[in-house]
C-alpha positions in Angstrom: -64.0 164.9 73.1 -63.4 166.4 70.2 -62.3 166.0 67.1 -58.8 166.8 64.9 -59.0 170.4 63.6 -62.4 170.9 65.4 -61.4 173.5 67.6 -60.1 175.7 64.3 -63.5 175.7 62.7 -64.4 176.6 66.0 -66.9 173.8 65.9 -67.6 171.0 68.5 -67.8 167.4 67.9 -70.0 166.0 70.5 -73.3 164.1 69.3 -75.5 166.2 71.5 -73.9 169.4 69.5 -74.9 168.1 65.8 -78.6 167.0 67.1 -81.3 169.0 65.5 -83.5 166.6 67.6 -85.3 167.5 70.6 -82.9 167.6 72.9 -80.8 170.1 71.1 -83.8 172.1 71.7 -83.9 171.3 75.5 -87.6 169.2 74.8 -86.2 166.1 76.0 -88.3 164.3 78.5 -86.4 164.6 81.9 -85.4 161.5 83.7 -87.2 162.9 87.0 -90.5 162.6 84.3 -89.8 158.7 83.8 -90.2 155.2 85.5 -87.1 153.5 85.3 -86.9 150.8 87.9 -88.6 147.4 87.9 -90.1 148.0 91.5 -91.7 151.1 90.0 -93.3 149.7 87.2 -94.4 146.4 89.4 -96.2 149.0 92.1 -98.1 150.6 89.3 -99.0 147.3 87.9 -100.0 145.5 91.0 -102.0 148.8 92.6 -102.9 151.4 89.4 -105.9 151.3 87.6 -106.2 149.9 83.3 -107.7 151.2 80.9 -107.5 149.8 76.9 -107.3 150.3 73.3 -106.6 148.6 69.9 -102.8 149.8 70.5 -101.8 150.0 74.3 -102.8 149.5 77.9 -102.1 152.3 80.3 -102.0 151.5 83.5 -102.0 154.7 86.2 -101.2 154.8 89.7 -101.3 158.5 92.2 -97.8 159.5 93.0 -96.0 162.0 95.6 -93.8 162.5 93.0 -95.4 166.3 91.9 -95.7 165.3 88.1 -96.5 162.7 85.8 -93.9 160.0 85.4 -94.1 157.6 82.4 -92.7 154.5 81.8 -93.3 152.2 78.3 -93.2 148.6 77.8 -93.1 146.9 74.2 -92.9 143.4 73.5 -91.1 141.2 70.9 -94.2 140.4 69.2 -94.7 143.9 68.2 -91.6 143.8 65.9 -87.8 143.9 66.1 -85.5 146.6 67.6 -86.3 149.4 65.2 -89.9 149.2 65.6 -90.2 148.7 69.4 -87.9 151.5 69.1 -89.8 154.2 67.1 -93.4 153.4 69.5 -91.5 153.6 72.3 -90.3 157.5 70.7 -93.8 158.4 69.0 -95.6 157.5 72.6 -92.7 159.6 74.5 -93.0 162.2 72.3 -97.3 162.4 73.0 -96.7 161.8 76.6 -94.3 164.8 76.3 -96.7 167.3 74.4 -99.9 166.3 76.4 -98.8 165.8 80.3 -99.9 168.9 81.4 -103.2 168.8 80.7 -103.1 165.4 83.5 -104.5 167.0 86.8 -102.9 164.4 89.5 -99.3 163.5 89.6 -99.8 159.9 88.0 -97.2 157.4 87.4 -98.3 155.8 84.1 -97.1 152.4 82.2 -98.1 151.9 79.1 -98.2 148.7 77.5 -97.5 148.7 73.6 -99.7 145.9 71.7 -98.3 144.6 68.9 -100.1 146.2 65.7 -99.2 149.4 67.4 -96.1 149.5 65.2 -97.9 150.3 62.0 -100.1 153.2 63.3 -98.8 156.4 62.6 -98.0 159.2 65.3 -101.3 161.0 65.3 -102.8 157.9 65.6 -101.2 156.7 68.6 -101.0 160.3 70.0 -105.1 160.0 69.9 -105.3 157.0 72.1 -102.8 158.3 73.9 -104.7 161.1 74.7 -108.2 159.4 75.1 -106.9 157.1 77.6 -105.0 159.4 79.8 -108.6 161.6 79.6 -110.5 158.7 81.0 -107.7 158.2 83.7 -107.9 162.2 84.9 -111.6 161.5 84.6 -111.2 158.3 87.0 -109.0 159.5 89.2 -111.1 163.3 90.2 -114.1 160.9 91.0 
């Protein structure tokens, strides 16, 4: 759809068209590269292995999959919508940049804590990345 007097400036007026975000730029993390469904997130619980720090839990189970899909959970405690919000982008956004240096197709959860809201990206990016280490390193064994 777009808007009046759109197509004479030649311009579109779709959202996606006026990002300058990642997915303008095609870095978007695909939906094949996500968890999305409760039963996935349940198996990974109930059969993965956990490992901790001050801001989240990650919890990693093998998949057939052929990549690493990620799925987030953040709770109330942590803040209200804006907050749960931005985590749940800063963690994406670490997953995105650090995935391929995960050796078996894992599907991860990661559980936000609350206090995680007030750390900034680097930050969380180095847990991130620390935990998801000590998974690779778990998981060659």
């Amino acid at each position: 759809m777009s808007s009046p007097g759109a197509a004479e400036r030649g311009a579109r007026a779709s959202r996606s068209d006026s990002r300058t975000g990642a997915r303008a730029r095609g870095q978007s993390l695909p939906r094949e590269s996500r968890l999305t469904a409760r039963r996935q997130f349940l198996a990974v619980y109930n059969r993965g292995r956990r490992v901790s720090s001050r801001s989240m839990t990650v919890f990693a189970l093998p998949n057939d999959a052929g990549g690493c899909r990620l799925g987030i959970t953040v709770t109330r405690k942590s803040g209200g919508a804006v907050e749960r919000n931005r985590v749940r982008r800063l963690v994406r956004e670490a997953f995105r940049r650090h995935r391929e240096r995960l050796g078996p197709a894992l599907d991860l959860v990661v559980n936000i804590r609350p206090g995680a809201e007030r750390r900034t990206y680097r930050e969380l990016e180095a847990e991130l990345v620390g935990l998801l280490g000590d998974l690779a390193r778990r998981f060659a064994r």
